[in-house]
RODO-2510 file (C-alpha; in nm, 4 decimals, decimal comma):
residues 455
     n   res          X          Y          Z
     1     x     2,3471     1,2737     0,4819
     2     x     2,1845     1,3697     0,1747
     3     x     1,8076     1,3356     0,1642
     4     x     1,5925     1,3100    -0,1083
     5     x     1,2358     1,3270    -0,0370
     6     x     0,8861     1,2323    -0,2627
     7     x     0,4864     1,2014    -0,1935
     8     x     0,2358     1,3772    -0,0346
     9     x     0,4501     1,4470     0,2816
    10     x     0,7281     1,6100     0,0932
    11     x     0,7218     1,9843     0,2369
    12     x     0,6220     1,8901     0,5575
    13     x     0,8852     1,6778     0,5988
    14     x     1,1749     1,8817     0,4231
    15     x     1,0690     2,1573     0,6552
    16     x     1,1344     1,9400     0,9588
    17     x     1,4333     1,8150     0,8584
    18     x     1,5597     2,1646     0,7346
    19     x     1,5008     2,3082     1,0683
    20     x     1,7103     2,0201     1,2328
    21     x     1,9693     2,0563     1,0016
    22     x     1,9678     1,8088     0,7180
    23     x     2,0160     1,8364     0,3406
    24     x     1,7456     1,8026     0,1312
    25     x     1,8876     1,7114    -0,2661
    26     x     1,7180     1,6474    -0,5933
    27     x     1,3896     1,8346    -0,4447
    28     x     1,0744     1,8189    -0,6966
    29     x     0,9766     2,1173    -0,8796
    30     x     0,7506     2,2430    -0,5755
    31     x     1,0072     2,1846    -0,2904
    32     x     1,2144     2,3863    -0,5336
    33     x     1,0326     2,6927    -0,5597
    34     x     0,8876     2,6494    -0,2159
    35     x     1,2418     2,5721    -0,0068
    36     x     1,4538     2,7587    -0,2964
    37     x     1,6581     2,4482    -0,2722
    38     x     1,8849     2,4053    -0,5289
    39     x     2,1114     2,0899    -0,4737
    40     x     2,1367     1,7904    -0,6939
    41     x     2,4142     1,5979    -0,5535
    42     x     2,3081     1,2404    -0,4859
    43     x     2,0647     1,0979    -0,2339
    44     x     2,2155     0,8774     0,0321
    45     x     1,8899     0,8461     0,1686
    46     x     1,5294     0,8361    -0,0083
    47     x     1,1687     0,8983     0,1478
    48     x     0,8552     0,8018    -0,0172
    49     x     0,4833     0,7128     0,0667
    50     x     0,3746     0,3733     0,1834
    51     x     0,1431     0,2344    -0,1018
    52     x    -0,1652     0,3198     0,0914
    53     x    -0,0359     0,6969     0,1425
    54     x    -0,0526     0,6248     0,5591
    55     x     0,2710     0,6903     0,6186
    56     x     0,6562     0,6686     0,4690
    57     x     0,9196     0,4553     0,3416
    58     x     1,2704     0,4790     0,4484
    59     x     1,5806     0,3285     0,2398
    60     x     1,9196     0,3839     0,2494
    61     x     2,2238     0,5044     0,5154
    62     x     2,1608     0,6017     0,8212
    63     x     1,7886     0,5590     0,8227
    64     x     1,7595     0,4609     1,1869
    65     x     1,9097     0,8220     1,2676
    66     x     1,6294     0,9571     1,1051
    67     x     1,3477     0,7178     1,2484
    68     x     1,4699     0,7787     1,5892
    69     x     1,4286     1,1859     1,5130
    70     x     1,0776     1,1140     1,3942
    71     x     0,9844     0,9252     1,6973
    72     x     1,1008     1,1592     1,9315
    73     x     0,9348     1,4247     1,7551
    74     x     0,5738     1,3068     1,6611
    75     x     0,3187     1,1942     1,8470
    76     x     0,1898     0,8562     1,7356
    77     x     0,4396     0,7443     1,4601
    78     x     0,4607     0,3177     1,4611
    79     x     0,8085     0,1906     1,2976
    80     x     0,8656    -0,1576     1,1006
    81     x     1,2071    -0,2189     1,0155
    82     x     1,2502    -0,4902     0,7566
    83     x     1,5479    -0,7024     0,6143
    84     x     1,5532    -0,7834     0,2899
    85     x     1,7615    -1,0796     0,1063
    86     x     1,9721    -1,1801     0,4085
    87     x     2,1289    -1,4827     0,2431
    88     x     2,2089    -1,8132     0,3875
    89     x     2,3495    -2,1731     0,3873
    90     x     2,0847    -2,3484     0,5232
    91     x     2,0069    -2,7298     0,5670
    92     x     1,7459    -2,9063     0,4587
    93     x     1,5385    -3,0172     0,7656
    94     x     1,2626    -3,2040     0,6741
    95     x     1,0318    -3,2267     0,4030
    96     x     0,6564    -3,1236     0,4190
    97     x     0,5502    -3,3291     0,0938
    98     x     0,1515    -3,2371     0,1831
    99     x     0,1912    -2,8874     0,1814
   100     x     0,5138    -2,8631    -0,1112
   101     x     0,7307    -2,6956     0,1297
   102     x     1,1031    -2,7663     0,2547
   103     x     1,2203    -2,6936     0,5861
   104     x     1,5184    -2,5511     0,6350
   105     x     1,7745    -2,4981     0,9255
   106     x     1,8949    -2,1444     0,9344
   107     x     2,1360    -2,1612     1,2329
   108     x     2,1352    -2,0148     1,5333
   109     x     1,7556    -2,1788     1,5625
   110     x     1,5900    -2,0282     1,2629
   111     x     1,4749    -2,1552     1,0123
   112     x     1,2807    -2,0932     0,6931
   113     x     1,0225    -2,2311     0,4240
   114     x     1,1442    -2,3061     0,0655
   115     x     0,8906    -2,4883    -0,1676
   116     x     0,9454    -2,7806    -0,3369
   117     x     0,9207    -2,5848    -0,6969
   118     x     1,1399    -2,3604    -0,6611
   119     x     1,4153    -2,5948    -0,5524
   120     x     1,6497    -2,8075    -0,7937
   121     x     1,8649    -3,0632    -0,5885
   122     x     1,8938    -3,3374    -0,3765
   123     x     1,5686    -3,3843    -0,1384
   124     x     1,7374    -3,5253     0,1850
   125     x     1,7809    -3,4174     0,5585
   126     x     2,1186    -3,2059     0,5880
   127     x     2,1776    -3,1363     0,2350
   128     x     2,2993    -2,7478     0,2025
   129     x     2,1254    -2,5121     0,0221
   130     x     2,2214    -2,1439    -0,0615
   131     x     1,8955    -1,9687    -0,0060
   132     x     1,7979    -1,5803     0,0427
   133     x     1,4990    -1,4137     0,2731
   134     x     1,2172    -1,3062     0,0273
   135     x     0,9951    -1,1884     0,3208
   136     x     0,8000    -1,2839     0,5852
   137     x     0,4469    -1,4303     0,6044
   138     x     0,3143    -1,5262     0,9930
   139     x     0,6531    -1,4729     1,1121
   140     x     0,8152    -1,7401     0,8878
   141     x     1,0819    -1,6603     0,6817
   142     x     1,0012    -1,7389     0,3260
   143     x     1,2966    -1,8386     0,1208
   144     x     1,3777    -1,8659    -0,2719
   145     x     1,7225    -2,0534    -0,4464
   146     x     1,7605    -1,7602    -0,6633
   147     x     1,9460    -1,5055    -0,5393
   148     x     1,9003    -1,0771    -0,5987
   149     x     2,2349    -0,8873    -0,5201
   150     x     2,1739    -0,5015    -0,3891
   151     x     2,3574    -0,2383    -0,4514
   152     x     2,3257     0,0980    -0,3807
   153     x     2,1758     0,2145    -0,7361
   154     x     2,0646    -0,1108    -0,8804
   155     x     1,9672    -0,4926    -0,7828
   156     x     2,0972    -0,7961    -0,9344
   157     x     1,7843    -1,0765    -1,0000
   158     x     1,8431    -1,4307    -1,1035
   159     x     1,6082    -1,5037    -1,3868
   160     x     1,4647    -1,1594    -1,3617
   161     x     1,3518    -0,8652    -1,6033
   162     x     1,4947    -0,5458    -1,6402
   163     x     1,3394    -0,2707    -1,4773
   164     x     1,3587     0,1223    -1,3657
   165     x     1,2299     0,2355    -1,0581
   166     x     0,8811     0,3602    -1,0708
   167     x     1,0012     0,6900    -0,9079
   168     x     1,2766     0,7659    -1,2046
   169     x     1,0392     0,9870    -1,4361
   170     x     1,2711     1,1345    -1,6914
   171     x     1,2094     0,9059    -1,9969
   172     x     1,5844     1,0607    -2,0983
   173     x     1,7385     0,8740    -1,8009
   174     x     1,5134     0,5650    -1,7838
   175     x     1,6191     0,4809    -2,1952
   176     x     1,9878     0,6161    -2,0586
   177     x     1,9574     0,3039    -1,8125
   178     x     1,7907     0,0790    -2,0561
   179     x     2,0891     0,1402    -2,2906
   180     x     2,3335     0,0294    -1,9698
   181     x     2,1390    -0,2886    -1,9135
   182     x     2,1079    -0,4505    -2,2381
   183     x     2,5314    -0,3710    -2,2092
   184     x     2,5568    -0,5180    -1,8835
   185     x     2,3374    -0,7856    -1,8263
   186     x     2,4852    -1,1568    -1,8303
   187     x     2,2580    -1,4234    -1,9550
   188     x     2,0059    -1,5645    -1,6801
   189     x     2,0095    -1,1925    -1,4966
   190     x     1,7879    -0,8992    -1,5003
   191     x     1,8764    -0,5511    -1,2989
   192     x     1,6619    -0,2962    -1,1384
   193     x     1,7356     0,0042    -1,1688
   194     x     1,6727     0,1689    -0,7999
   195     x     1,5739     0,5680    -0,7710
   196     x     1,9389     0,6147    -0,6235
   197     x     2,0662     0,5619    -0,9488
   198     x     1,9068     0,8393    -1,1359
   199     x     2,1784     1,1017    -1,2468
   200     x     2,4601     0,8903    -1,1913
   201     x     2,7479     0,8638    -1,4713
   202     x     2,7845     0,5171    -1,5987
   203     x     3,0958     0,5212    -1,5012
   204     x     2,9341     0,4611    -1,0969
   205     x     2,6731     0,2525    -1,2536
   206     x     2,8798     0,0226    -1,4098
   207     x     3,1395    -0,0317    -1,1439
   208     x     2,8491    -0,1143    -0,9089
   209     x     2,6938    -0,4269    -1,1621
   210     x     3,0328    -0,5141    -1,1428
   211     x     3,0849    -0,5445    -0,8319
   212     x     2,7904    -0,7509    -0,7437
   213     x     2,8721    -0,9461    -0,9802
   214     x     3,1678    -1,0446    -0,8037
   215     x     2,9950    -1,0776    -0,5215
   216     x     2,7713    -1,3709    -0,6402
   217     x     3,0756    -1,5224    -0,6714
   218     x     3,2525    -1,4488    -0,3184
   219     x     2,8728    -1,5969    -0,1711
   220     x     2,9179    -1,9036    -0,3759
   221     x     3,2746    -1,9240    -0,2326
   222     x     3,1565    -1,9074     0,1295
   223     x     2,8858    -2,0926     0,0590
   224     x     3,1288    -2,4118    -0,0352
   225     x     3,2922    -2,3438     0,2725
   226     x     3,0499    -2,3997     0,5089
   227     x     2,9723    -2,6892     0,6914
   228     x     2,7051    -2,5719     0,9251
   229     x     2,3845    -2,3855     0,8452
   230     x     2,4385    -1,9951     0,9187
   231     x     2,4037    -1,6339     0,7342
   232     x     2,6637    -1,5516     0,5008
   233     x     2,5210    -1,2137     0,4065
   234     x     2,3087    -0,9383     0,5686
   235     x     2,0166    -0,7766     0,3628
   236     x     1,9017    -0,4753     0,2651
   237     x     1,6819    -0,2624     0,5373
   238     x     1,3778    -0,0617     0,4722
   239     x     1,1682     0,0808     0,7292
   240     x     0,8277     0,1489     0,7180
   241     x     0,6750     0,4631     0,9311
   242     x     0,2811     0,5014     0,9973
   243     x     0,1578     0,8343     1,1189
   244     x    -0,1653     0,8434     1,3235
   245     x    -0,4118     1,1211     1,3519
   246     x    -0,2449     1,3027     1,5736
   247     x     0,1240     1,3356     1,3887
   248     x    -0,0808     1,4005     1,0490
   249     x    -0,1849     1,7129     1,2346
   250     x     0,1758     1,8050     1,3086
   251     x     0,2769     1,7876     0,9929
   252     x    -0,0298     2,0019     0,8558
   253     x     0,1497     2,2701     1,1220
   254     x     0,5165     2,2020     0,9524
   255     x     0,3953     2,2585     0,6207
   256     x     0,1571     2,5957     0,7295
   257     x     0,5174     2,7430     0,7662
   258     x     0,5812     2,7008     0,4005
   259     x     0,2670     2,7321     0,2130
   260     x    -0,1026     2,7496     0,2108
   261     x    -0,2370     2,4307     0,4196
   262     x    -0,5677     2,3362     0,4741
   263     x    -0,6490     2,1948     0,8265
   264     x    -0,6512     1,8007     0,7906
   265     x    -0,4836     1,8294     0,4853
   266     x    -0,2452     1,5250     0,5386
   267     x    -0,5579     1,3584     0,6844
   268     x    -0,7510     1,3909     0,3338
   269     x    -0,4318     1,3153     0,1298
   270     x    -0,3408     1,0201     0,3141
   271     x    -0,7453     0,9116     0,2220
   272     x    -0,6631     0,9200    -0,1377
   273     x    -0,8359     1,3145    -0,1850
   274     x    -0,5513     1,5137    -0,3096
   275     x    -0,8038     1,6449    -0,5853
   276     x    -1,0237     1,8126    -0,3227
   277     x    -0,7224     1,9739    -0,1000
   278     x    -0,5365     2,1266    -0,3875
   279     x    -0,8563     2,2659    -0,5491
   280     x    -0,9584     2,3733    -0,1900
   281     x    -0,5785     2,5155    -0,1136
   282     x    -0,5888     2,7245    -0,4768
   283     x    -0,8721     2,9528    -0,3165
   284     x    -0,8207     3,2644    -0,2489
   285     x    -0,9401     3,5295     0,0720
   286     x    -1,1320     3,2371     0,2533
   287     x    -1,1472     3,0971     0,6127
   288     x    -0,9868     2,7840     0,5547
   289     x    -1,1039     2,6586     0,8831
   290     x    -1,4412     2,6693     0,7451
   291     x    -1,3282     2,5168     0,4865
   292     x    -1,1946     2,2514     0,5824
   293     x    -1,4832     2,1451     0,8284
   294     x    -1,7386     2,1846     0,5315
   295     x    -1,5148     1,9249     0,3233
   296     x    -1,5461     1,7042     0,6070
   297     x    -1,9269     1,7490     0,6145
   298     x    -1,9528     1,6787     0,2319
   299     x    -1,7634     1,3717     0,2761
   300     x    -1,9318     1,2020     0,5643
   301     x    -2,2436     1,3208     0,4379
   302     x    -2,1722     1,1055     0,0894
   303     x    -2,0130     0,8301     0,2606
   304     x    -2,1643     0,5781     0,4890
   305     x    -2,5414     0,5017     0,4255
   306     x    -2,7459     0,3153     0,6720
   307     x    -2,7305    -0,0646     0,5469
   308     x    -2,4287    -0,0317     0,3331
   309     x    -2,1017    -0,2091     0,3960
   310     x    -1,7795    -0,0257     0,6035
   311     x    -1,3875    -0,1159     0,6398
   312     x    -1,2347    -0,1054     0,9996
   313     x    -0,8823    -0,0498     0,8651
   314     x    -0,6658    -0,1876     1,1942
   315     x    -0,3155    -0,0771     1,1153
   316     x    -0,1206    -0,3506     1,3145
   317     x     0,2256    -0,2449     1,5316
   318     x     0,3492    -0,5888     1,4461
   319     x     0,2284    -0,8409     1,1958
   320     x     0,0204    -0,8148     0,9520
   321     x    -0,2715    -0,5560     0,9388
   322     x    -0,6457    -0,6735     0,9893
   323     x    -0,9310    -0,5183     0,8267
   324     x    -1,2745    -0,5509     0,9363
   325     x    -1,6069    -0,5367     0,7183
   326     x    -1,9562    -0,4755     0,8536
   327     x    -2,2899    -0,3140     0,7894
   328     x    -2,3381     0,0802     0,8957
   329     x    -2,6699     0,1010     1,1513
   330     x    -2,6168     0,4441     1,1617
   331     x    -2,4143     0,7578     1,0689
   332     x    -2,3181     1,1123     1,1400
   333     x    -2,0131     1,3755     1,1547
   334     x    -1,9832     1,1956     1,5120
   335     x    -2,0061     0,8823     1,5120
   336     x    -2,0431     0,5492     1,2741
   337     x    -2,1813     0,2360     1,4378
   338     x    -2,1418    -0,0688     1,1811
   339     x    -2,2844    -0,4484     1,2961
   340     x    -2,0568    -0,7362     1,2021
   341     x    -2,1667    -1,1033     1,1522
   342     x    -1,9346    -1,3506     1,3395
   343     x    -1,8521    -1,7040     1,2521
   344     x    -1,9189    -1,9584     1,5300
   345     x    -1,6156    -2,1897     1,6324
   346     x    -1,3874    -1,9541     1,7421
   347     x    -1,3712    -1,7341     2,0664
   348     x    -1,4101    -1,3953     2,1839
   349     x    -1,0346    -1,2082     2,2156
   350     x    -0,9694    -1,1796     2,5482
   351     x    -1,3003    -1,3135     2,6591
   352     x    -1,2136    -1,6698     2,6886
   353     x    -1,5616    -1,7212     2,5378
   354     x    -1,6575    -1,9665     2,2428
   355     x    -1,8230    -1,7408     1,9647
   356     x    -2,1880    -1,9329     1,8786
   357     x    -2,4230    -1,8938     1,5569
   358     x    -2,5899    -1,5730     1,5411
   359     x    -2,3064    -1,3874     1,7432
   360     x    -2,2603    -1,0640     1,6241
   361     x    -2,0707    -0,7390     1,7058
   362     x    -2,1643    -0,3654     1,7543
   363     x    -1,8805    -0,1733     1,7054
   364     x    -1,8731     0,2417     1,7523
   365     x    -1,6401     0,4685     1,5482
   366     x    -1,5508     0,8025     1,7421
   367     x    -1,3465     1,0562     1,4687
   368     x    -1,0236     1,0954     1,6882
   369     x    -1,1068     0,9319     2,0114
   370     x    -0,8392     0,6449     2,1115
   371     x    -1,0788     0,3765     2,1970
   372     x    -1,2478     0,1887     1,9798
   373     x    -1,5543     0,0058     2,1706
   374     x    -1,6861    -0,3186     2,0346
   375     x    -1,9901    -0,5016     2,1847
   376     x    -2,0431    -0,8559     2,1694
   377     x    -2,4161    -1,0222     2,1715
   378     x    -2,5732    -1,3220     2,0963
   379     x    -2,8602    -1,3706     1,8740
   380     x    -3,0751    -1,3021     2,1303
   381     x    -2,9302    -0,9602     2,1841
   382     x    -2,8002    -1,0549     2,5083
   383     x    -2,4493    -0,9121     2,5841
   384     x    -2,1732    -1,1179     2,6239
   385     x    -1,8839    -0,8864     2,6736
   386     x    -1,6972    -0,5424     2,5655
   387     x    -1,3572    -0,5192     2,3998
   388     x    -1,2150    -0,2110     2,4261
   389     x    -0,9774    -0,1458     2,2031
   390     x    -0,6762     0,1090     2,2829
   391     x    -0,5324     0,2903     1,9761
   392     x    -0,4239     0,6363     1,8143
   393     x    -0,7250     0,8512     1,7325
   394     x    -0,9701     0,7026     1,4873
   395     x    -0,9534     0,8762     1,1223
   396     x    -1,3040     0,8344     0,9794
   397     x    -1,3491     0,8540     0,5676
   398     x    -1,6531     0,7993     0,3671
   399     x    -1,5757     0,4349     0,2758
   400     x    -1,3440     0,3176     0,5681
   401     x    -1,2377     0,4344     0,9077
   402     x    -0,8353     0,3623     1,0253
   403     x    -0,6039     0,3818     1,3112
   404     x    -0,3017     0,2108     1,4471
   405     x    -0,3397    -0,0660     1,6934
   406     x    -0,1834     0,0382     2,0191
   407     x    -0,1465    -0,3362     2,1174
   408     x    -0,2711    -0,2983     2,4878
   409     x    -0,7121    -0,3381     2,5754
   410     x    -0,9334    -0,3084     2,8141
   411     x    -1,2212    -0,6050     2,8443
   412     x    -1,5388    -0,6072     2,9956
   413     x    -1,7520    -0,8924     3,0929
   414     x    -2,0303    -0,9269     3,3654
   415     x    -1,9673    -0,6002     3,4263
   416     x    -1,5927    -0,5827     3,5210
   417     x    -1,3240    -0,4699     3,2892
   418     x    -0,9712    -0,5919     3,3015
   419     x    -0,6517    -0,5064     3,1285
   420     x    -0,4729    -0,7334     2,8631
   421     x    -0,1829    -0,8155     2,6122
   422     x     0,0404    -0,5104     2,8525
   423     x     0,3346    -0,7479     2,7419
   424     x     0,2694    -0,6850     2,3832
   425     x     0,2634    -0,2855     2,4268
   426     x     0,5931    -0,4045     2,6098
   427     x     0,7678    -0,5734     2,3459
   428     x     0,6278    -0,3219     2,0820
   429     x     0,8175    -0,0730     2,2906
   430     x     1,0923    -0,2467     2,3464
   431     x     1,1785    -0,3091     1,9969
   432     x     1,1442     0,0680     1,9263
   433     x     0,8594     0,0420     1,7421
   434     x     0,6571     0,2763     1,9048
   435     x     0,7773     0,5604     2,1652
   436     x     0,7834     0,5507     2,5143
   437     x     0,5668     0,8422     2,5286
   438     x     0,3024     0,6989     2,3050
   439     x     0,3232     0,3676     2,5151
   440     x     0,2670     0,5314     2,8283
   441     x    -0,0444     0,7092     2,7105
   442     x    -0,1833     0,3847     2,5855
   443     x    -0,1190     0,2643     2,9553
   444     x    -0,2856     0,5940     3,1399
   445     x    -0,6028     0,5162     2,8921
   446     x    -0,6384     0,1936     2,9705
   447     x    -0,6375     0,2545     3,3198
   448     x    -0,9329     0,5101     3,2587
   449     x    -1,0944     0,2434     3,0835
   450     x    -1,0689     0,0798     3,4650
   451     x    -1,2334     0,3455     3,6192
   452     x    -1,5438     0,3116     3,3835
   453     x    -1,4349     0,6497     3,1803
   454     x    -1,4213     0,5860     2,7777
   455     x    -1,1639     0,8747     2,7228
***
């Protein structure tokens, strides 16, 4: 496996995977000088940073080798593993008219949502359509009619653009892979260019467009051929790794090996203040403890202000991610208390109780504890309940606060608390999306939370 790795957990990461054995190829110019690494044979495998620099993206072969590693390995890690453009002859279903959509038998009961736009045939119950997965949205599986081929270096798109791979930098190669495009591209098809093909002779490249070519054709072929709904290709799969608090640390401790680190340096990274660490990292003869603590000062100390607003950033195990807003009552290096407004109609989580005008919430931010406490009153300040919620240790920023939802809570009303949702923490485990280790400490914290103890 050849591994080529990017973004702001780059030498951490190539040291950990050094020490257990892997190879690291087409390293930047730091992992270069730092690793002395030397190889540019082709990636197999490519690691990047999630958009919001909380954790790491995974493509390529044998990418659940390599998850498995990290989850054995760090602390409180939380996996997503996504397919992407499974393709299908589905049936149509029914027809939602009010809301534009089609319905559409999958086989082996699933199904998916195609709108009415972006669909041009006959509108009746059990007509097939070829259709591809585009994503996901509440569980659904949102379709399209047009289909996008992947390869290993570039994707076909059916009335698409041509494009190059944010992460290909050399303007040599991406007008190198313009030139292939405008040679290979049919009429009514763009290609993307993916970071895999970078250095590749066009020799490879071209074989591969091909190739997929051909292969639009042997899906239209099956496609004829089948009389019931079903999949007649598997996707693509990407994985998506967030570290909490706790594995940030560990990698701050993988990259000390290497080169000058900064405690919480993949903490203040991850929060989008690379500026600060490097300047802080280029000093030299200082305590970098004490450094580090003062930046942490400086930036609580210019963040929150009584009155103004604050993000809960509640990284979610499964589904979609939920971010809270509120307004900070008060503020210090240990802890952030913000009020939140609630809207009346719906009900408490795990409370069973209706929310009512003037509800609101008091909820207290602890840097690194793995509860997050939130207090529910009514507008006469009387309280109506506690929901503790169970999660890896709180990272707290200037402008936002985050953590990853352990899926398991602890709530408390008239005085008794009571465990809930252990079947989620189940399935989350279940499905390898979290470790057994990490699932078990959620359970031994919740059943503090029993005994009346907070930690």
């Amino acid at each position: 496996m050849n591994i080529k790795i990017r973004g702001i957990y780059s030498t951490a990461l190539t040291q950990f995977l050094k020490e257990k054995g892997y190879d690291i190829v087409q390293p930047s110019e730091s992992l270069s000088k730092r690793f002395g690494i030397k190889d540019n044979n082709f990636a197999t495998t490519i690691i990047y940073d999630k958009e919001h620099l909380n954790g790491i993206v995974l493509s390529g072969a044998n990418i659940e080798e390599l998850t498995k590693l990290f989850m054995e390995n760090f602390t409180d890690i939380a996996v997503k593993r996504m397919g992407m453009g499974e393709v299908y002859c589905g049936k149509i279903k029914r027809i939602d008219s009010k809301l534009g959509n089609i319905i559409v038998d999958l086989g082996n009961n699933k199904e998916g949502i195609l709108t009415l736009q972006n669909y041009w045939g006959f509108l009746r119950e059990g007509e097939k359509v070829l259709v591809q997965v585009k994503g996901k949205v509440k569980g659904k599986k949102i379709l399209s009619a047009k289909l996008r081929l992947f390869g290993e270096n570039a994707i076909l798109i059916k009335d698409g653009f041509t494009k190059i791979s944010g992460r290909i930098k050399s303007n040599e190669e991406k007008e190198r892979l313009q030139k292939l495009s405008a040679e290979l591209k049919k009429d009514g098809w763009g290609i993307l260019w993916k970071s895999f093909a970078e250095g590749k002779s066009d020799e490879i490249l071209k074989e591969e467009i091909k190739n997929l070519y051909k292969e639009e054709e042997s899906i239209k072929e099956k496609f004829k051929r089948m009389d019931k709904a079903g999949i007649i290709k598997e996707g693509e799969k990407i994985f998506f790794i967030d570290f909490g608090a706790v594995s940030k640390n560990e990698l701050d401790n993988l990259r000390k090996k290497v080169t000058t680190t900064i405690p919480g340096h993949h903490f203040l990274k991850s929060g989008n203040y690379s500026i600060v660490v490097d300047f802080a990292e280029a000093l030299d003869n200082i305590d970098y403890n004490i450094i580090s603590s003062k930046l942490n000062k400086v930036l609580l100390k210019n963040g929150p202000q009584p009155e103004s607003y604050y993000e809960i950033m509640q990284k979610k195990i499964a589904g979609r991610d939920i971010i809270f807003r509120g307004i900070v009552k008060s503020a210090s290096e240990d802890e952030i208390i913000i009020k939140r407004r609630l809207m009346a109609g719906g009900r408490f989580d795990g409370l069973n109780t209706e929310i009512k005008e003037g509800d609101y919430a008091i909820t207290k931010l602890k840097p690194n504890e793995w509860v997050v406490e939130h207090s529910y009153f009514d507008k006469n300040n009387y309280l109506k309940g506690k929901y503790l919620n169970i999660n890896t240790p709180v990272e707290l920023y200037p402008k936002f606060a985050r953590y990853i939802d352990l899926e398991v809570d602890v709530i408390e009303k008239d005085g008794k608390r009571k465990v809930i949702d252990l079947d989620k923490l189940e399935e989350v485990t279940n499905k390898k999306m979290i470790s057994k280790n990490l699932a078990e400490k959620a359970i031994k914290i919740a059943n503090n939370l029993l005994k009346g103890e907070i930690k």
